[in-house]
C-alpha positions as CSV (number, residue, x, y, z in Angstrom):
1,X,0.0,0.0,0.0
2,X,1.5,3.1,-1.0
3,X,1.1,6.1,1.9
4,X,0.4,9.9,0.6
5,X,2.9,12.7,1.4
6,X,3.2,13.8,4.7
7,X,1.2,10.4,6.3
8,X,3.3,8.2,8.7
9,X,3.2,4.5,8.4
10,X,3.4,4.5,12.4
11,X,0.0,6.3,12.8
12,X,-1.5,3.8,10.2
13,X,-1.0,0.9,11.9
14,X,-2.0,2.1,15.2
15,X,-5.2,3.2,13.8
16,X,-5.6,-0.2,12.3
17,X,-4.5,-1.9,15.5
18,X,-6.8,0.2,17.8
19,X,-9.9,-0.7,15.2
20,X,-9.5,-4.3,15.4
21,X,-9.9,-3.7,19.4
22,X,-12.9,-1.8,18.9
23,X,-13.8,-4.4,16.8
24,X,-13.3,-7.0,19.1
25,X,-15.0,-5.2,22.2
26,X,-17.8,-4.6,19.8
27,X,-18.4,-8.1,18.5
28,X,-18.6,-10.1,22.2
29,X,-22.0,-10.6,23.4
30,X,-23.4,-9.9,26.7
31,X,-22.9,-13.2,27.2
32,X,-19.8,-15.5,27.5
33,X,-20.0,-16.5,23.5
34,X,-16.9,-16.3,22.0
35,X,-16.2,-13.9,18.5
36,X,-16.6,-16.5,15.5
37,X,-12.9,-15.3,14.5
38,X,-10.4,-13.8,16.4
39,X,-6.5,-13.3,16.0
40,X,-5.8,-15.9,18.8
41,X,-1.6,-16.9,17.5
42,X,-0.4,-13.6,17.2
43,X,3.2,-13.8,18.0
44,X,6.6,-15.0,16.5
45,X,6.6,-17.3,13.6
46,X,6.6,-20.6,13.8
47,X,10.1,-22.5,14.1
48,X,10.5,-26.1,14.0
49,X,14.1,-26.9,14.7
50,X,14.1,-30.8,12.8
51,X,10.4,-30.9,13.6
52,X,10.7,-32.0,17.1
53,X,10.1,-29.5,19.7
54,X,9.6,-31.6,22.2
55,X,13.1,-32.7,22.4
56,X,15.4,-32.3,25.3
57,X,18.9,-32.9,26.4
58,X,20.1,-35.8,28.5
59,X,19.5,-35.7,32.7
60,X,22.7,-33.7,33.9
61,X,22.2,-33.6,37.5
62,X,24.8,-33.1,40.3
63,X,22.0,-33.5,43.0
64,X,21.6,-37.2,41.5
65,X,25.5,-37.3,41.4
66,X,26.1,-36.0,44.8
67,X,23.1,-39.2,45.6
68,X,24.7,-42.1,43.9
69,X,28.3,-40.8,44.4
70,X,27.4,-41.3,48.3
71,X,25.6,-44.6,48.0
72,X,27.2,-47.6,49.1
73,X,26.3,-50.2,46.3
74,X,26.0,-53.7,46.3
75,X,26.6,-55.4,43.2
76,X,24.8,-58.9,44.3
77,X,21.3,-57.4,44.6
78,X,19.4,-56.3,41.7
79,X,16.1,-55.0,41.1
80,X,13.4,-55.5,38.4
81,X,10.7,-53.1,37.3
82,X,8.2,-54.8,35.6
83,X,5.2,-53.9,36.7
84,X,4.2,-50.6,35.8
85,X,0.5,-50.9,34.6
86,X,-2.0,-48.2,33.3
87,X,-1.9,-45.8,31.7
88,X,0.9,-43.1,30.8
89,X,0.6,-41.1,33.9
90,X,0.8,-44.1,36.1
91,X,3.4,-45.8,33.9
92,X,5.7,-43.1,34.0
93,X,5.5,-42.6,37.9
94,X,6.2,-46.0,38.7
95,X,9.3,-46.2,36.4
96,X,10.8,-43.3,38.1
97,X,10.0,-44.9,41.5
98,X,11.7,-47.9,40.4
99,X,14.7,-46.3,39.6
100,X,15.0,-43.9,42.6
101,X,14.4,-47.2,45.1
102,X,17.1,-49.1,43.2
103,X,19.3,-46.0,43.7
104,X,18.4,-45.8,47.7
105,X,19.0,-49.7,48.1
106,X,22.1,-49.5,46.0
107,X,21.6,-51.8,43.6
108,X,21.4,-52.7,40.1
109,X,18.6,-52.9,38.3
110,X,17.4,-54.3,34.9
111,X,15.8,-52.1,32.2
112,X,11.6,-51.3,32.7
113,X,9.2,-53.4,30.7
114,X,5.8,-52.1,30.5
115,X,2.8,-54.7,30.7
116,X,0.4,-53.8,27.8
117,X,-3.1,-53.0,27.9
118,X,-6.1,-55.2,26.8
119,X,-7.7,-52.5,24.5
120,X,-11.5,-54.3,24.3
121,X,-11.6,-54.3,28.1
122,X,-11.8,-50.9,27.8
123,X,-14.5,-48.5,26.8
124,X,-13.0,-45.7,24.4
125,X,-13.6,-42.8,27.0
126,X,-11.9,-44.4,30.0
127,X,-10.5,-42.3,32.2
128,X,-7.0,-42.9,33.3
129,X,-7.6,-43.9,36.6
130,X,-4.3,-46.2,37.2
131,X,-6.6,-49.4,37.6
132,X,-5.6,-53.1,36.8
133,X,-8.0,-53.5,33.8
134,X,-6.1,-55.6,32.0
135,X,-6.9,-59.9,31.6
136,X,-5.3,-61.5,34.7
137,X,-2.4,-62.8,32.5
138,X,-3.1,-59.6,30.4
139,X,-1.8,-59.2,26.8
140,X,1.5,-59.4,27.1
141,X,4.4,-56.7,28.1
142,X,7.2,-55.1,25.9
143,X,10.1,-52.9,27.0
144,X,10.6,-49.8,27.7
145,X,10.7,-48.2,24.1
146,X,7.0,-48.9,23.8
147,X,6.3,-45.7,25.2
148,X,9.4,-44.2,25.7
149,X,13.4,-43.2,24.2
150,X,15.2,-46.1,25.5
151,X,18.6,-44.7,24.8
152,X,18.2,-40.9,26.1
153,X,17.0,-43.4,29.7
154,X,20.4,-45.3,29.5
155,X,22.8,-42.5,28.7
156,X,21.0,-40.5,31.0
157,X,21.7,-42.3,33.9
158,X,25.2,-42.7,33.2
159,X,25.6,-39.4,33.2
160,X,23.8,-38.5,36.3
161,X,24.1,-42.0,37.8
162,X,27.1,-43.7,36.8
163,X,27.4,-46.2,39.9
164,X,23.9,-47.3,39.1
165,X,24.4,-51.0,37.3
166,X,21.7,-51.4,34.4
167,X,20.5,-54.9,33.3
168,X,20.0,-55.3,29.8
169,X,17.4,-58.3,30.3
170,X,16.6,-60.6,32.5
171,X,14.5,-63.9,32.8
172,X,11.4,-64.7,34.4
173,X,13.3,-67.0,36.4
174,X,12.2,-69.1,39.5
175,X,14.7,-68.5,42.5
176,X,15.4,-69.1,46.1
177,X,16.8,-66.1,45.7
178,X,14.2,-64.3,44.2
179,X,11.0,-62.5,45.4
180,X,8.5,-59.8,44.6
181,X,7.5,-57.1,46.5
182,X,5.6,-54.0,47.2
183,X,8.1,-51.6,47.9
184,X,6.0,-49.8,51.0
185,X,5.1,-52.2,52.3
186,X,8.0,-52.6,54.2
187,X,6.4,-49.4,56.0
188,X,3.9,-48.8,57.8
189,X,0.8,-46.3,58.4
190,X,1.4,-44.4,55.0
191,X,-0.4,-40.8,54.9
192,X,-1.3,-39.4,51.7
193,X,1.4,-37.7,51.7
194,X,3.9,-40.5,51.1
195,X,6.4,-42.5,53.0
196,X,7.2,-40.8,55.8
197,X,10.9,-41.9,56.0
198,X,12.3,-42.9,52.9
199,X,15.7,-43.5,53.5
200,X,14.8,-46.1,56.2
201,X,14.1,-48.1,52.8
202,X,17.7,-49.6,52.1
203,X,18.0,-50.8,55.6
204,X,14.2,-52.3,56.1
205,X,15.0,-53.4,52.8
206,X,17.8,-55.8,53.7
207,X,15.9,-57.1,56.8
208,X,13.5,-58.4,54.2
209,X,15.8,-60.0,52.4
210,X,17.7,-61.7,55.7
211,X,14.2,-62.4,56.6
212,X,12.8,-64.2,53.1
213,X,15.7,-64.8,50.7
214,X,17.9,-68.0,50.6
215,X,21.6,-67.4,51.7
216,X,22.6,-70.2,49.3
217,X,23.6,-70.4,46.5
218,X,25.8,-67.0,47.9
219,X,27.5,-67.3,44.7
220,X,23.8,-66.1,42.9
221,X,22.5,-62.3,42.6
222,X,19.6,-61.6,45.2
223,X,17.0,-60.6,42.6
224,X,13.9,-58.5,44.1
225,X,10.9,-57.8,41.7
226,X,9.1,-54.7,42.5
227,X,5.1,-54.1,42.4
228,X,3.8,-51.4,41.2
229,X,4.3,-48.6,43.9
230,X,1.4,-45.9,43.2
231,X,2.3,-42.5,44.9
232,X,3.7,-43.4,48.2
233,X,7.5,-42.2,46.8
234,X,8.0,-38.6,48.5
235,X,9.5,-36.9,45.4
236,X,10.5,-33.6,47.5
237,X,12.6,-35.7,49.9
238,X,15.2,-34.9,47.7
239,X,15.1,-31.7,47.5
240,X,12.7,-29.2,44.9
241,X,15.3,-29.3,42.4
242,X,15.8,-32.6,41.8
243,X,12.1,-33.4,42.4
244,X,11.4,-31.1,39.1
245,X,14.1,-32.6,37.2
246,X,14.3,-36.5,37.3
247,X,11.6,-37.3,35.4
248,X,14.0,-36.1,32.5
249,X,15.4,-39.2,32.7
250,X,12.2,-40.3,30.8
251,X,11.9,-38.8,26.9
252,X,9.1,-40.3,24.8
253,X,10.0,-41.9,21.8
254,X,11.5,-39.8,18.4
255,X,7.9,-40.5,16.9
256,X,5.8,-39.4,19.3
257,X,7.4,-36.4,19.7
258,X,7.6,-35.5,16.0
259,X,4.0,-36.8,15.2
260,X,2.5,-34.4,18.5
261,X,4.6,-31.7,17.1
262,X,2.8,-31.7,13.4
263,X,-0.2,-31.2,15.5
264,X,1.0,-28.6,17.0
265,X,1.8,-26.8,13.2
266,X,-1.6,-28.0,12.3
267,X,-3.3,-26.3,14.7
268,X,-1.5,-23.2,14.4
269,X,-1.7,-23.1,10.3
270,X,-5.3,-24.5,10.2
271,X,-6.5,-21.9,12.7
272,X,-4.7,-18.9,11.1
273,X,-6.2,-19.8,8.1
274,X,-9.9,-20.2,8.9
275,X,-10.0,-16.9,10.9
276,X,-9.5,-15.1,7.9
277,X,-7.1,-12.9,9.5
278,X,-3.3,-11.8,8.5
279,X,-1.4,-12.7,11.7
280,X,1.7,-14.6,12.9
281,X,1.4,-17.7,14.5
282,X,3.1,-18.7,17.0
283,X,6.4,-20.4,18.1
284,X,5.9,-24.0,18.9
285,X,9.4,-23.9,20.3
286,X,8.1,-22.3,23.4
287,X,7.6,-24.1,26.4
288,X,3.9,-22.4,26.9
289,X,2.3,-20.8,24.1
290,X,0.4,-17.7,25.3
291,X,-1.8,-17.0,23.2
292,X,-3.0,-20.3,21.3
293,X,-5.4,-22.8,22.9
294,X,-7.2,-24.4,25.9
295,X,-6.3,-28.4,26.0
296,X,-8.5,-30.3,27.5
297,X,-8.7,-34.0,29.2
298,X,-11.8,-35.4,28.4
299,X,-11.7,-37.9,30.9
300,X,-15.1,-39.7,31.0
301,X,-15.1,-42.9,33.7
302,X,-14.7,-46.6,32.9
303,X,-18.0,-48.3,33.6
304,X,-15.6,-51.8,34.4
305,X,-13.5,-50.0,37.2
306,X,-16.5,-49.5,39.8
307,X,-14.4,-50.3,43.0
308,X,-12.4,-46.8,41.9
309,X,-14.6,-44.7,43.5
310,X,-14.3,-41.0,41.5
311,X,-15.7,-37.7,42.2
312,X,-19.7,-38.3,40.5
313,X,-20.1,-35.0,39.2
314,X,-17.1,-34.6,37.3
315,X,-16.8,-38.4,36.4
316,X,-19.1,-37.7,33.3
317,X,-19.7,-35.9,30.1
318,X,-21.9,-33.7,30.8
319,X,-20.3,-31.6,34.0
320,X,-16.5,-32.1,32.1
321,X,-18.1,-30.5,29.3
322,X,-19.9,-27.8,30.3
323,X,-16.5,-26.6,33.0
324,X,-14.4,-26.9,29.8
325,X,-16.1,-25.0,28.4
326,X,-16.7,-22.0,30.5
327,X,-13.2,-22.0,31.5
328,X,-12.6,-21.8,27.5
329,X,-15.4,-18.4,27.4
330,X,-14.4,-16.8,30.5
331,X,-10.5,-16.9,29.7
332,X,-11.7,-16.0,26.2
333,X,-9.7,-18.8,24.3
334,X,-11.8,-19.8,21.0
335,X,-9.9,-22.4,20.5
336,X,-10.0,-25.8,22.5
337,X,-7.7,-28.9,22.2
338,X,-9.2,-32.3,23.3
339,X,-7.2,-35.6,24.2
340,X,-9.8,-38.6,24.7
341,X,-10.0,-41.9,23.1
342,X,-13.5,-41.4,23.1
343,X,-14.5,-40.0,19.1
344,X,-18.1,-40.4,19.3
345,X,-17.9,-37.9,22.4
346,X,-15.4,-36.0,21.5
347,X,-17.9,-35.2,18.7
348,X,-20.9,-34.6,21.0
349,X,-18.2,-31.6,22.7
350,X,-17.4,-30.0,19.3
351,X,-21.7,-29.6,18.8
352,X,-22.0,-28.2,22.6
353,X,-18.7,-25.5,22.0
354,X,-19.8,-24.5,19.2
355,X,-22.9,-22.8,20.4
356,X,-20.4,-21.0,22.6
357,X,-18.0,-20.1,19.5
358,X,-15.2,-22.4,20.9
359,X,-14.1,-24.6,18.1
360,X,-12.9,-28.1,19.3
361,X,-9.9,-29.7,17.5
362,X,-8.2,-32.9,18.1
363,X,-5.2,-35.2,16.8
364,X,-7.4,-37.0,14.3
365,X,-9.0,-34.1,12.6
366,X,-5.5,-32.0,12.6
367,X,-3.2,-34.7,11.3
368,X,-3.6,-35.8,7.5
369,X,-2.6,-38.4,5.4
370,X,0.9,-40.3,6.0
371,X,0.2,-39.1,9.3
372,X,-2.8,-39.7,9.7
373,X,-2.1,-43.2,9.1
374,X,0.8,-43.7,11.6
375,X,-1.3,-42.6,14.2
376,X,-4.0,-45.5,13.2
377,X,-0.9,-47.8,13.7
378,X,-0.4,-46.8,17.4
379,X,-2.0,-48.4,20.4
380,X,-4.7,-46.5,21.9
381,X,-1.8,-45.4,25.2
382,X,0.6,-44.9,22.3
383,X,-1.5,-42.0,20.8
384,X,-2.4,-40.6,24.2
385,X,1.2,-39.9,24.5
386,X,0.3,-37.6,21.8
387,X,-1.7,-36.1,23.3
388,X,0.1,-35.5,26.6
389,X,3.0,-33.6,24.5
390,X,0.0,-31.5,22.9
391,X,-1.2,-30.6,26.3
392,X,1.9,-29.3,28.1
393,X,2.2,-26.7,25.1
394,X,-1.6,-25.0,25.5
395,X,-2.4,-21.2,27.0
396,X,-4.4,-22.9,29.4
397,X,-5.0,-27.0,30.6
398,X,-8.1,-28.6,32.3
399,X,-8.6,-32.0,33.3
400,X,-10.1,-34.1,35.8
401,X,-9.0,-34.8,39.6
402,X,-9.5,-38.6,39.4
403,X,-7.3,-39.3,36.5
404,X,-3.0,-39.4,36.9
405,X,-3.0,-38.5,33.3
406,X,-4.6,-34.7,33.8
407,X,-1.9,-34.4,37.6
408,X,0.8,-35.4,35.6
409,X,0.6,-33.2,33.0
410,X,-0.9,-30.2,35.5
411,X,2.6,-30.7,37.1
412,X,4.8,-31.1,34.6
413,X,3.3,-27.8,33.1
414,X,3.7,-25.7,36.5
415,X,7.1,-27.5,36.3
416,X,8.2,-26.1,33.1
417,X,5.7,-22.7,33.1
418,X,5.2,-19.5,35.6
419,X,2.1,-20.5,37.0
420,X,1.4,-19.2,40.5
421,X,0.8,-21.1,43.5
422,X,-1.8,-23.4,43.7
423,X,-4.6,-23.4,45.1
424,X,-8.1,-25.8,45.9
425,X,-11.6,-24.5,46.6
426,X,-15.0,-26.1,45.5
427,X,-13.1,-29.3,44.7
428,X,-11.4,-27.3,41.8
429,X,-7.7,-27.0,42.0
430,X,-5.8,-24.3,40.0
431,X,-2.7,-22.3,39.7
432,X,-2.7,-19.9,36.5
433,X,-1.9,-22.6,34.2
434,X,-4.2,-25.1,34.6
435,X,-7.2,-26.0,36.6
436,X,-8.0,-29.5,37.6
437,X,-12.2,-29.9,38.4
438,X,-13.5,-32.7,40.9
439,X,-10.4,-32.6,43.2
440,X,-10.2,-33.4,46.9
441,X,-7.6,-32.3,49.9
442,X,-5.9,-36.2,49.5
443,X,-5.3,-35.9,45.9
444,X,-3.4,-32.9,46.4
445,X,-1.2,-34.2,48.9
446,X,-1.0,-37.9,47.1
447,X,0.2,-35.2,44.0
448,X,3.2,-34.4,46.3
449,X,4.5,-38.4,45.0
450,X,4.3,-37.9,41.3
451,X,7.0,-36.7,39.2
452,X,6.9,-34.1,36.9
């Protein structure tokens, strides 16, 4: 556009910019509907570095260091960490608890396998709840590249850890000198909070072992195979810096993390497109885009798991939908991200925003072709790691109080973000970054033994 003598670009543009306000003001409603476009990615342009932005360097921790540089180890005891059922948010935990008790016993321990699934067991909306829903003898299991970089777990360690032993493999082997067990067990009266005295483990640990384990054949390892421990591991025992850090030990896999971040460009590209409007959009690279999208966890409950006993209001559709949605008006975001498993109600949610003008958007509608197809190839936990990646990166994150998928994420995002402090009234627990609905006093100190 050429500009007439004696006009200054400068005032042009603020003109323009202070009409699309007025615009904006103009075009709300009295009520919480949304405009139908709005220039929601304004901000740097997008930037991709090898189309993975969810990348990160290996664990290099002198706190861990300073821990296993101090340990006393003993190389004829060895741990194995087999056991880590559910879903993401559960699976992830207990692999990090298995490693940090192997650390505080001193012993070695041989790579995580992760016991799969049985998908028809399973409703399409079930909530990640952390229960045991698979066949007795369940599916199967495979290692620990099923869900996550096995490599950037190895190399971390020996970085961080270097006195910590790792077992490539081991045998289901029957033993004299072999045992499972529940890591707190060995303790007693367990608040919410978590063990109350973890480094009494080692030492109660080898009682159990003088108590239960053959002495002979002395020449054999003492193998102990841990249970699932489900947040009774006090992460800040540690310290808050480590507590925030060691779960970077655990990358998902190269795939994942490219495939999450094509939704990412598709949301921002698709979006800028259909409002019609000429703005930026934003940088992926970022840990938290501000301005872009509210993700969601549409979390509905698993009709099999009725000895879980969840929070009834927010256990369903209909009261997840409607908070989502509301927090989506009043924070003004017309654009909402939703991780289920759960299509057919995933659809009934884009019908009910849209009366608000909040348009809902998902993995399968953003990703396309070749892409499209590779996530049809992944297991249905496989593509919610998808989503978990997707959901660290929104303005804002809502989820549900009952499911360790929406806490993990919550903390890994107050982890990595500026959020404030938290804070829990009306069973809804928020701190500026995200807001968790159908929450209770235990499950925020239970959320004090999960790792971000």
């Amino acid at each position: 556009m050429q500009l007439g003598n004696g006009i200054s670009r400068r005032y042009v543009i603020l003109f323009s910019a202070g009409f699309i306000v007025i615009w904006l003001w103009l075009a709300m409603d009295e009520d919480r509907r949304l405009p139908k476009t709005i220039a929601w990615a304004i901000g740097k342009p997008v930037s991709t570095p090898e189309n993975d932005v969810f990348d990160h360097p290996l664990l290099d921790s002198w706190e861990l260091r300073e821990i296993c540089s101090s340990t006393e180890w003993n190389s004829s005891l060895i741990l194995t960490c087999d056991d880590n059922r559910g879903g993401v948010g559960h699976v992830r935990n207990s692999i990090l608890n298995c490693v940090r008790f192997a650390i505080g016993a001193g012993a070695g321990l041989v790579l995580p396998n992760i016991p799969l699934r049985d998908v028809e067991e399973m409703t399409a909306g079930a909530a990640d709840t952390g229960d045991d829903i698979e066949r007795r003898h369940g599916p199967g299991r495979q290692g620990m590249d099923y869900m996550f970089d096995k490599n950037h777990f190895v190399d971390s360690l020996r970085k961080s850890c270097p006195e910590l032993v790792l077992v490539r493999h081991m045998e289901a082997t029957t033993s004299n000198r072999r045992r499972s067990l529940l890591p707190e067990s060995l303790f007693s009266n367990i608040p919410a909070s978590g063990i109350e005295q973890p480094e009494e483990w080692r030492d109660r640990l080898n009682i159990w072992i003088e108590k239960y384990m053959s002495p002979e054949p002395a020449a054999e390892p003492v193998i102990v195979d841990l249970d699932q421990s489900v947040l009774h591991y006090p992460i800040y025992s540690d310290g808050q810096t480590l507590a925030h850090t060691f779960g970077d030990i655990l990358k998902f896999r190269p795939d994942i993390r490219q495939m999450a971040t094509k939704v990412l460009k598709g949301i921002a590209h698709s979006h800028d497109h259909e409002a019609g409007i000429a703005v930026q959009t934003f940088d992926i690279s970022s840990p938290i885009l501000n301005p872009s999208f509210i993700g969601v966890h549409l979390g509905t409950e698993n009709p099999l798991a009725e000895r879980h006993e969840v929070d009834v209001m927010y256990s369903h559709f209909e009261a997840q939908a409607a908070a989502y949605i509301e927090q989506a008006t009043t924070s003004k975001i017309p654009i909402m991200y939703v991780a289920s498993g759960n299509l057919p109600e995933v659809n009934k949610l884009v019908k009910e925003a849209k009366e608000w003008n909040v348009e809902v958007t998902h993995k399968e509608d953003v990703l396309q072709g070749k892409d499209a197809d590779a996530l049809a190839k992944l297991t249905w936990d496989q593509r919610a790691l998808v989503d978990y990646l997707v959901l660290l990166k929104g303005q804002e994150f809502a989820g549900v109080g009952h499911s360790s998928f929406s806490w993990n994420i919550m903390l890994k995002r107050h982890q990595i973000g500026d959020g404030a402090g938290a804070s829990l009234g009306n069973e809804v627990y928020r701190d500026g970054l995200s807001t968790l609905y159908g929450v209770r006093s235990s499950y925020v100190e239970s959320s004090g033994c999960m790792w971000p």
